[in-house]
VEXVEXKOL-300054 format. One record per residue (C-alpha): z, y, x. Coordinates in Angstrom, 2 decimals, m for minus. Layout:
BEGIN
pt w->Z, v->Y, u->X
...
END
This chain:
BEGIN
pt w->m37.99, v->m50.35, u->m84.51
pt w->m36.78, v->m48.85, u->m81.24
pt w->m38.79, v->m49.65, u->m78.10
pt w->m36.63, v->m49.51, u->m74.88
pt w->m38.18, v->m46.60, u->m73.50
pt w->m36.46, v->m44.60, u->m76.30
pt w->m33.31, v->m42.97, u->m75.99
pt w->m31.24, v->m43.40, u->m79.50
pt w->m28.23, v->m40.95, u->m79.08
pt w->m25.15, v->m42.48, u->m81.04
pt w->m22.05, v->m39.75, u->m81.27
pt w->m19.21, v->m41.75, u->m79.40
pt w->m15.33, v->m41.96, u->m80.06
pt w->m12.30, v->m42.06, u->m77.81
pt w->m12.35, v->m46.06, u->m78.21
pt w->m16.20, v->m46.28, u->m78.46
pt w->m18.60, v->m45.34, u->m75.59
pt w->m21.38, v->m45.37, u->m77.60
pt w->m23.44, v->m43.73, u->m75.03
pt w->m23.34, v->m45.79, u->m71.97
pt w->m26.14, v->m44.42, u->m69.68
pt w->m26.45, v->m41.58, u->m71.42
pt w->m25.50, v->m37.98, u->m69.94
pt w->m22.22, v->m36.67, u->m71.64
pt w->m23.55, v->m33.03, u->m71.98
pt w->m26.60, v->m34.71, u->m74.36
pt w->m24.09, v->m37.06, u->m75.70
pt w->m21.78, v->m34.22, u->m76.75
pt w->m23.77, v->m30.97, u->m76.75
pt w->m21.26, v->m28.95, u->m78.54
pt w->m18.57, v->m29.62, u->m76.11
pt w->m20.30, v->m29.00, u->m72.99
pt w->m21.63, v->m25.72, u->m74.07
pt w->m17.98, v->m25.22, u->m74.92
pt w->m16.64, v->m26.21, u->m71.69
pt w->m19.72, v->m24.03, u->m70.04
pt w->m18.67, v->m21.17, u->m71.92
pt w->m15.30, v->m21.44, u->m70.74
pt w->m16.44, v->m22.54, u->m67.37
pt w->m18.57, v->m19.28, u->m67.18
pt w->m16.33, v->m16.47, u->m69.03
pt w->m13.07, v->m17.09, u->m66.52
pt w->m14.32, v->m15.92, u->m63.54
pt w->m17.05, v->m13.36, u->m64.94
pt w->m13.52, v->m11.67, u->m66.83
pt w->m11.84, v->m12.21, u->m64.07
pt w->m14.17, v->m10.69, u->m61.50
pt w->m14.77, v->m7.57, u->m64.04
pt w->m11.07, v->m6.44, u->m64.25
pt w->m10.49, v->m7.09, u->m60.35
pt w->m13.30, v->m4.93, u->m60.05
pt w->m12.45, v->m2.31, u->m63.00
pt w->m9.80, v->m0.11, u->m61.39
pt w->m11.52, v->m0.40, u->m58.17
pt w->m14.61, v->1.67, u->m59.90
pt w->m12.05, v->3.97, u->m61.65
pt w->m10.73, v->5.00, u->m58.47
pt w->m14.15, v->5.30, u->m57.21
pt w->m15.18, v->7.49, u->m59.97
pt w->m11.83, v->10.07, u->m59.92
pt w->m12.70, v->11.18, u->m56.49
pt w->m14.79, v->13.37, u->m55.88
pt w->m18.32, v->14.03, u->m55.90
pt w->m17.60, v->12.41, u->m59.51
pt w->m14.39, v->13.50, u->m60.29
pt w->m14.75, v->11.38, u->m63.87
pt w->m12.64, v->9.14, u->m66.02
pt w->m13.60, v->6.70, u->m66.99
pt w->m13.25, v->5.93, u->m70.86
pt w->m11.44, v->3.06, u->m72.42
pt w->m14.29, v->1.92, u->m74.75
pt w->m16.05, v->1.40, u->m71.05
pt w->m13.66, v->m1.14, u->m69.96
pt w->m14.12, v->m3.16, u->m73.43
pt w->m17.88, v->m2.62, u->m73.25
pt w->m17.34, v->m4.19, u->m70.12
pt w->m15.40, v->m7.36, u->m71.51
pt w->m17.42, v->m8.02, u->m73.95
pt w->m20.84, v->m7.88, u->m71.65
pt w->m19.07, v->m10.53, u->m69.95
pt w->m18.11, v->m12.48, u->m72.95
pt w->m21.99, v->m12.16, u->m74.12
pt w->m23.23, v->m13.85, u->m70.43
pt w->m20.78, v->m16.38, u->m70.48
pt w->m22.24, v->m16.72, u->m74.38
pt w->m25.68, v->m17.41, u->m73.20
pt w->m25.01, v->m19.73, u->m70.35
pt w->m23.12, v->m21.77, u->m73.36
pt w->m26.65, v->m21.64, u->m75.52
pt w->m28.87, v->m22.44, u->m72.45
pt w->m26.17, v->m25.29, u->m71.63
pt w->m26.35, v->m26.59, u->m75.54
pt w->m30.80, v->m26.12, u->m75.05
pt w->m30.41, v->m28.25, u->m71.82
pt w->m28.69, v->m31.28, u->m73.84
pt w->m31.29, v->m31.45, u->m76.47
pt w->m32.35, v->m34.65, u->m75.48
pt w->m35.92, v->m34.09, u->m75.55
pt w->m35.15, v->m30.79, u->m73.11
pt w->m33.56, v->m33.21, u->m71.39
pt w->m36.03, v->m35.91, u->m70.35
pt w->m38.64, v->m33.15, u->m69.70
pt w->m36.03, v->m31.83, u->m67.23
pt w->m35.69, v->m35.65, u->m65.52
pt w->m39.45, v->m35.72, u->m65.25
pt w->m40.10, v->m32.21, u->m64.25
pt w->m37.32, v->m30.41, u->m62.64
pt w->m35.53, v->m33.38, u->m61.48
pt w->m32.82, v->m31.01, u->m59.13
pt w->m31.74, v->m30.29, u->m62.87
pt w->m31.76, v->m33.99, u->m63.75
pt w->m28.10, v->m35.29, u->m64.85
pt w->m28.89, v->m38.18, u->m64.17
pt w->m30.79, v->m39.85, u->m61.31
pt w->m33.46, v->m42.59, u->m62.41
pt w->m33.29, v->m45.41, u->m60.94
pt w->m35.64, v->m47.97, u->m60.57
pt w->m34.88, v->m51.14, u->m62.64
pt w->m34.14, v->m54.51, u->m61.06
pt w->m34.48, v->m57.54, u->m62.80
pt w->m32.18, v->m59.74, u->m60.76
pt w->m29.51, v->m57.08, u->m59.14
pt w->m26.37, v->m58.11, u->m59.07
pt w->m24.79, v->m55.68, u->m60.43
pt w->m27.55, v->m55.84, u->m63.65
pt w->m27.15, v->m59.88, u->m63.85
pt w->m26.93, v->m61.03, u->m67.52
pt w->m25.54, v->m64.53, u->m66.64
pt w->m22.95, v->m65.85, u->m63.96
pt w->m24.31, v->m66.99, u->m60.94
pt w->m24.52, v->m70.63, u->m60.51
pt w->m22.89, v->m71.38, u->m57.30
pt w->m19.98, v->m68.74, u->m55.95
pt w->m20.87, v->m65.84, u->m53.42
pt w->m19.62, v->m66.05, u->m50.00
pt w->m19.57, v->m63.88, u->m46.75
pt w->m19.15, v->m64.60, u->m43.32
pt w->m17.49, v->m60.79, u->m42.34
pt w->m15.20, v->m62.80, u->m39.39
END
């Protein structure tokens, strides 16, 4: 038997939000390290072969006077494809959710989702209609 202070971790569908409460990056771990890799590898790429030809021209002039080799520029690539590949596996370590509750209670700045304090009769947690309607006197 669950208790309520466990977190069971159901994989959802399109039609079925399973996981209501539940952050999406430890609700679908494989997909947001995905969409991290992605997220990371654009601009890393992007920022590498802006900043390629500016260090080849750097390195023709003199003192240097050197070209610059074109296993360099793939070297290059693919140092940025292996970053972008390890902020995908820290991503995927930070939705286990077991990292992830130690994160809420420890590092909460890191916490993807904010606790908040229960309330039994909130209105926006209310389990049965209210009796009589609500009304507001905003004139």
């Amino acid at each position: 038997m669950i208790s309520q202070d466990q977190k069971v971790v159901v994989p959802s569908t399109p039609g079925n939000p399973a996981n209501v409460g539940v952050p999406t990056q430890v609700a679908n771990p494989r997909r947001a390290g995905w969409r991290t890799f992605i997220q990371s590898a654009l601009p890393i790429l992007f920022a590498l072969n802006l900043a390629i030809p500016l260090l080849q021209d750097l390195l023709a002039t003199p003192p240097f006077d050197a070209l610059t080799p074109g296993w360099a520029i793939v070297a290059l690539n693919l140092f940025g494809l292996v970053i972008a590949f390890l902020a995908k596996l820290l991503a995927q370590l930070m939705a286990i959710p077991a990292v992830n509750d130690w994160i809420s209670r420890n590092v909460r700045f890191l916490a993807p989702i904010k606790q908040i304090a229960s309330r039994p009769e909130s209105p926006t947690h209310q389990t049965q209609a209210p009796s009589a309607p609500v009304t507001r006197d905003d004139d």
